[in-house]
Legacy VTK file of the C-alpha trace (Angstrom):
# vtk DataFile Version 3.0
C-alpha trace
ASCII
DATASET POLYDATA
POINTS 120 float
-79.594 -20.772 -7.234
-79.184 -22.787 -10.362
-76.924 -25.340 -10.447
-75.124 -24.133 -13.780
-75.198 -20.446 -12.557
-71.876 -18.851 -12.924
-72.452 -16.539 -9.818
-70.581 -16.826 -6.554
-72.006 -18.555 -4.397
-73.192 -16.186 -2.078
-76.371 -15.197 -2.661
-76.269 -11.071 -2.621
-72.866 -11.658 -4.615
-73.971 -11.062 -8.156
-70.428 -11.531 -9.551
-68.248 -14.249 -11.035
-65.951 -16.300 -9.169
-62.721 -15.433 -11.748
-59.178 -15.338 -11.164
-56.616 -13.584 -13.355
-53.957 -16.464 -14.529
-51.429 -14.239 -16.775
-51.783 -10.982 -18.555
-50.141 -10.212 -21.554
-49.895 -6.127 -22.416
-50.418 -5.985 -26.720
-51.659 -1.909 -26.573
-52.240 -1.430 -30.336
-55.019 0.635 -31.676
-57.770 -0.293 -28.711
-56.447 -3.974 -28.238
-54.755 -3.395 -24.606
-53.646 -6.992 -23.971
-54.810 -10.980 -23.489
-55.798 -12.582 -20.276
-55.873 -16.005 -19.343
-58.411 -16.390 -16.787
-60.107 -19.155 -14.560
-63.528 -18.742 -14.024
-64.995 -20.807 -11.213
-62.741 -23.789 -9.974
-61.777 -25.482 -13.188
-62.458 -23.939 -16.609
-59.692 -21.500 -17.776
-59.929 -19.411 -20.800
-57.140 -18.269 -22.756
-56.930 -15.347 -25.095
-58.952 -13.425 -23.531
-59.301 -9.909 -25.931
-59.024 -6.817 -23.709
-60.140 -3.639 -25.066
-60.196 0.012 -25.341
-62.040 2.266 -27.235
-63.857 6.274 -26.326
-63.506 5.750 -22.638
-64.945 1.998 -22.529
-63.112 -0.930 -21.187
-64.459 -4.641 -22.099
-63.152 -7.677 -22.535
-64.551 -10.599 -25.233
-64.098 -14.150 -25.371
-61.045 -15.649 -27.443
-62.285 -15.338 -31.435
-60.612 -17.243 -34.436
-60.151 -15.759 -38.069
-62.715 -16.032 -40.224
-62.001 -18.001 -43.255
-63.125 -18.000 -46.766
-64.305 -20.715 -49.273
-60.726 -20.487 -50.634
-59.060 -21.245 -47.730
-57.752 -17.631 -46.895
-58.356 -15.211 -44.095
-61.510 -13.373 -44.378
-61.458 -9.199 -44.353
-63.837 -6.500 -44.007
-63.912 -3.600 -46.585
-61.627 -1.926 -44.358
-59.032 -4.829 -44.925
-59.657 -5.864 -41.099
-59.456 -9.960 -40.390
-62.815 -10.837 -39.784
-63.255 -13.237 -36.608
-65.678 -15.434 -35.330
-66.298 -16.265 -31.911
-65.185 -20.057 -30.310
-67.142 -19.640 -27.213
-70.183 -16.998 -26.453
-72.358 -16.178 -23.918
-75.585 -16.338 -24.413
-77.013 -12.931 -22.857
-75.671 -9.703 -22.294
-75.990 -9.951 -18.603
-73.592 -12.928 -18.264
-71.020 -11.360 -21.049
-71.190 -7.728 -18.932
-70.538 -9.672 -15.466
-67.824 -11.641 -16.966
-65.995 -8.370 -18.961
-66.242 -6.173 -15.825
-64.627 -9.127 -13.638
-61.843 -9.569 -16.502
-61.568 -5.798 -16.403
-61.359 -5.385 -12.723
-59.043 -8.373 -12.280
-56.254 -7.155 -14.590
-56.712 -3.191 -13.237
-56.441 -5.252 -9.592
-52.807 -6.685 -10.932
-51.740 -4.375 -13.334
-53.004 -0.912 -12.341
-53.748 1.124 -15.753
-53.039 -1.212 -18.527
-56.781 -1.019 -19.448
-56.671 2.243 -20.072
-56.915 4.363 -23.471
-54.281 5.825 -21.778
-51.739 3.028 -21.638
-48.168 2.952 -23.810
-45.782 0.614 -22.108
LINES 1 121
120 0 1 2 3 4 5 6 7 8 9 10 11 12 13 14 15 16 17 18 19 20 21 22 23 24 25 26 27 28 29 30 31 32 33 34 35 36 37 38 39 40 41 42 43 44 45 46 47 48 49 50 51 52 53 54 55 56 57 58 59 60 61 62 63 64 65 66 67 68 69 70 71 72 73 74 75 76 77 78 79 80 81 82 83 84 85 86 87 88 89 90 91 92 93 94 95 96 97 98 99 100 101 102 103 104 105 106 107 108 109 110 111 112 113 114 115 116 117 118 119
């Protein structure tokens, strides 16, 4: 196994070595919360979105308003902030292993609060 691969380090274990550091329950529209997580032994990652939408769970990396050449806050057509990503991965394999272990994490600690269901 590669050095820089993100995988435990078993080698049947196909998933990531991430502990859930502090949750924080937002459930508005199909935001359900922010996680702080540490992913292998030292790189944490704060502001981590958690979401909900038609029966599908995911989480993204932390994101950053998009802003325009006038200084403000960037919105769709809908009037949505726009946001850009700080940190991505870059394939869909590594950004599914990683949203499934921030998903499974938070249900492990907070049974639920990923769910479309979920009004505290």
């Amino acid at each position: 196994m590669p050095a820089n691969d993100i995988r435990n380090s078993s080698p049947q274990s196909n998933t990531l070595r991430l502990a859930l550091l502090a949750w924080k329950s937002t459930p508005r529209g199909s935001l359900r919360g922010f996680a702080t997580v540490r992913l292998g032994k030292s790189l944490k990652i704060t502001d981590v979105i958690v979401l909900c939408s038609n029966g599908k769970r995911w989480a993204n990396m932390p994101a950053k308003p998009q802003i325009d050449k006038d200084g403000n806050v960037a919105r769709d057509d809908r009037g949505k902030i726009k946001y850009v990503p700080i940190v991505e991965w870059m394939d869909k394999e590594s950004a599914d292993r990683f949203s499934e272990a921030v998903i499974e994490a938070v249900e492990r600690e907070h049974p639920g609060q990923t769910s479309g269901d979920y009004a505290p």
